[in-house]
N, C-alpha and C positions, 0 to 999 in steps of 0.2 A: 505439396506446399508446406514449408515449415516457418512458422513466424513464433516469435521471442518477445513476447508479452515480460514488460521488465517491473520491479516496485517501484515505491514512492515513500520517501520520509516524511513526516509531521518535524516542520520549523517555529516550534509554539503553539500551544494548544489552550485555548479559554474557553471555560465554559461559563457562557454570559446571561444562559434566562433557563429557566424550566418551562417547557410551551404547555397549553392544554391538554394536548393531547399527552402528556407522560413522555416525551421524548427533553431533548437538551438544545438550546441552540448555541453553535457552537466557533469560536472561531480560529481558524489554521491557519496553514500555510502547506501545500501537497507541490512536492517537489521531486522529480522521475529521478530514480538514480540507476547506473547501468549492474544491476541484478536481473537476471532473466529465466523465465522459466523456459520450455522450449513445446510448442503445439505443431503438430505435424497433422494435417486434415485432407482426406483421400476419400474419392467417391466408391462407394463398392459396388465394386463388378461382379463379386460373385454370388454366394449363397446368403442373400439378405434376414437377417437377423429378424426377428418379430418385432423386437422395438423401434425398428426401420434405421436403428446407429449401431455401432461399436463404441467403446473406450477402454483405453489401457493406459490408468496412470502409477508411472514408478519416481521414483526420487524421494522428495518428502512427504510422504502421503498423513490424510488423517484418516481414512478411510472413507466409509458411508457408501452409499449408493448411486449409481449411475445418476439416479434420475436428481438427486440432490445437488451434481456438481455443476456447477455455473457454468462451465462448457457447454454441456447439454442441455440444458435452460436456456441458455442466449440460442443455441443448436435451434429448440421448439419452438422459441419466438417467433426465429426470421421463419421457419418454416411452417405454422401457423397463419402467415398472409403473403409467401414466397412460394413457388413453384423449385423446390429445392431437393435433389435426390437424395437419397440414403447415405449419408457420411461415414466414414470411420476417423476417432480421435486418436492418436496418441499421444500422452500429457508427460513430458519431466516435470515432474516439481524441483524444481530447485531455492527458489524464494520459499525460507520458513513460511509455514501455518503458523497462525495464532499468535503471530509477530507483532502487528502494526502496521505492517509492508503491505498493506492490499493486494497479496498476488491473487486468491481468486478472483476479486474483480477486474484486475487488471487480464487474467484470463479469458473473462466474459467477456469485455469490451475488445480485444483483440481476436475471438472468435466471431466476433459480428463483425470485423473490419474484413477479416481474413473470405467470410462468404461473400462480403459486398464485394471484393476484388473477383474473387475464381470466379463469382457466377453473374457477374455484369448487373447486379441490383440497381445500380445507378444512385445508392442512398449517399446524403449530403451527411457532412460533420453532424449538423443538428438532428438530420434523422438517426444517424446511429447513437447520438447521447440521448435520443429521446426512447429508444428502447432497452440502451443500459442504464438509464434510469430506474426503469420497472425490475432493475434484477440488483440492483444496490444501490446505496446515497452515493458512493465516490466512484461505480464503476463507469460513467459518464466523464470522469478526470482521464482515466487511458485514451479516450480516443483523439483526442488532440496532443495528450502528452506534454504538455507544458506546464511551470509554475503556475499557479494559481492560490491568490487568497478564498479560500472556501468558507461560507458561513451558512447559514441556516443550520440542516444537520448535519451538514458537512457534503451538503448537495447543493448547492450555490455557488457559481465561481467567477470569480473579477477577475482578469488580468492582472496580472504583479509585476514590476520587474526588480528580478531578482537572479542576480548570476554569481556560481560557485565556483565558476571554470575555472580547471586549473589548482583548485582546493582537495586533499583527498580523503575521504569517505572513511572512516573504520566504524563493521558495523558486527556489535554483537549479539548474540541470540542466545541465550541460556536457555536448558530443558525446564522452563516452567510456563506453564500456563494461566494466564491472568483472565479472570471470567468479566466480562461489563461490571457486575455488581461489582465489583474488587475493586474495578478502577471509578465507579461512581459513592462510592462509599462515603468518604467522607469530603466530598465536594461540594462545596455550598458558591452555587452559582452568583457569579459578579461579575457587571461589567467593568474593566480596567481603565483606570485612568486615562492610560496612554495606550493608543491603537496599534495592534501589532502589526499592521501595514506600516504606520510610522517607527516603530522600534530598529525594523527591518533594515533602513534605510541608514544607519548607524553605524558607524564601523561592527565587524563580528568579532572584536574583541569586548564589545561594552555586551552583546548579548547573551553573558554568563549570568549579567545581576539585572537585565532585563525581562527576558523572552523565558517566558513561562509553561511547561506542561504541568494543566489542573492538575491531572489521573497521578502525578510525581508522589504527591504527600501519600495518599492511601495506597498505593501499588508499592512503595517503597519499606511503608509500617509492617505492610501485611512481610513483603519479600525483600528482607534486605539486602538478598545479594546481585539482585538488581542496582539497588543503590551502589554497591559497593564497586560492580563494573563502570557507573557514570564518575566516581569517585579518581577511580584507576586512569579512567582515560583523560582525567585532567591533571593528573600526576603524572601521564606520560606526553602530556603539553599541548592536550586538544585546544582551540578556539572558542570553541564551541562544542558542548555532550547535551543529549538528553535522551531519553526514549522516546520511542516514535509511536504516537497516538497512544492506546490503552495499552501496550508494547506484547508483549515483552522484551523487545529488541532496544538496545540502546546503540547512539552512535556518536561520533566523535566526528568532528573539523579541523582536519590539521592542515597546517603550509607544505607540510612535505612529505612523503612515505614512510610511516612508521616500520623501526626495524625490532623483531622479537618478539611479534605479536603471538605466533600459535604458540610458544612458549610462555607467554601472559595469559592466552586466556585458554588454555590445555581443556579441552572435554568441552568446549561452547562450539556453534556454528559462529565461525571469523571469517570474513570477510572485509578486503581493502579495494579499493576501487577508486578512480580519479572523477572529479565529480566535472559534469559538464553545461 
C-alpha cells in the first residue's frame, strides 16, 4: 500500500496570549495544499528485524533515528493497544523539513489512517486524531484534511470555510533553517482587533494589509533573504505572500500560473501547484 501524506500552509498567523505553562496560544488558519510525500507500508514476511519494523527514508531527509521518526511513533502507538504485525516503511520526503509545511506530521497522521484501513482497526476520524494528537499539536489536522481555523497551540480546530480552488500556489523554500527561538524572538503576544476568521472572509486582495504572520518581523530581521522572496513574489503579482507558520517556506496566491519561476528563484526548492 502506498499513500501520499500531502502539507499544509499557515493563512495568518497570531500569537494572542503566553499560557502558563511557557507554551503560546496561538491563532491560524491550516490549509492542505497538494505537495506529497509518498509512504509505502508492507507486512514482513521474512527475516524479522529485532525492532519488529524496517524504515527506509530518501528524498528530503534530516536524518536522526528510526525510533525519532513520526512514522514509527504513530507505527508504536497503534501497536502498543493493536494486535499489528511487523511493518516495513518506506518514506520519500518530498515536502521540505524545517519548512512550515507539517510534513512529518502530516506523515504520522497518515500512517495511522494507512494501519486503520490494511488492518480493519475500525478507528473513527476522532479516534485516529485522538492518537495524533499524542505525537503532535497539528498532526490531528491530516486526518480529516480540511481547512480549519486552529487556535489553542495550534491544536484546536473549527471549521472554516475557506476556498482557493482554482488559485495557484507558488511555494518557496530556501536552504535555511529557522529554530522556534528565532521565530519567537521578538513577538510580544496580542490579541488583534479584528479576528482572522473574519479577515478571511474579505476579498484576498485586502489580505496583504490585513492577515498577519507574528514569526514575519523577527524571522525576517534575523534572515533577510526570506524577506526578500515574500518581496519578489509580490513583484511578480501574488494576491497574497507570506511564510508559512515559523517557515522558512514562503508562498504566493496567484490568478494564474506563474511563468519563469525556476529562473527567479535558481538554487531554492520551487514549487507551483493549483490550489484546491
Amino acid at each position: 500500500m502506498i499513500y501520499y501524506p500531502n502539507a499544509k500552509i499557515n493563512i495568518g498567523l497570531n500569537v494572542v496570549a503566553k499560557r502558563p505553562d511557557g507554551y503560546h496560544d496561538l491563532e491560524t488558519v491550516f490549509y492542505p495544499i497538494n505537495l506529497q510525500d509518498a509512504i509505502e507500508m508492507n507486512v514482513i514476511e521474512d527475516d524479522i528485524p529485532m525492532s519488529g519494523y524496517r524504515l527506509k527514508v530518501t528524498g528530503n531527509t534530516l536524518g536522526g533515528t528510526p525510533e525519532d521518526n513520526l512514522v514509527i511513533k504513530a507505527y508504536k502507538l497503534l501497536k502498543s493497544d493493536y494486535d499489528i504485525p511487523d511493518l516495513s516503511f518506506n518514506v520519500f520526503k518530498h515536502i521540505p523539513t524545517g519548512a512550515g509545511l507539517g510534513g512529518g506530521s502530516a506523515d504520522a497522521a497518515f500512517t495511522i489512517k494507512a494501519i486503520n484501513d490494511k488492518f480493519n482497526l475500525g478507528l473513527t476520524d476522532a479516534d485516529m486524531e485522538k492518537y495524533a494528537s499524542i505525537l503532535g499539536a497539528d498532526c490531528p489536522f491530516f486526518i480529516k484534511n480540511r481547512p480549519v481555523m486552529a487556535t489553542g497551540i495550534g491544536n484546536v480546530f473549527h471549521p472554516i470555510k475557506l476556498s482557493l480552488a482554482g488559485k495557484v500556489l507558488l511555494l518557496i523554500k530556501p536552504d535555511i533553517y529557522v529554530s522556534t527561538a528565532d521565530a519567537y524572538r521578538n513577538v510580544t503576544p496580542k490579541r488583534p482587533k479584528e479576528s482572522l476568521s473574519k479577515l478571511l472572509t474579505k476579498p484576498i486582495e485586502t489580505w496583504k494589509d490585513t492577515v498577519k504572520n507574528d514569526f514575519e518581523d523577527s524571522v525576517f530581521c534575523k534572515y533577510p533573504e526570506i524577506a526578500a522572496i515574500k518581496d519578489k513574489l509580490y513583484d511578480m503579482g501574488a494576491l497574497y505572500a507570506a511564510m508559512s507558520g515559523s517557515g522558512s517556506s514562503v508562498f504566493g496566491i496567484f490568478n494564474e500560473t506563474v511563468e519563469y519561476v525556476d529562473e527567479t528563484f535558481a538554487g531554492y526548492f520551487c514549487r507551483q501547484r493549483e490550489l484546491e
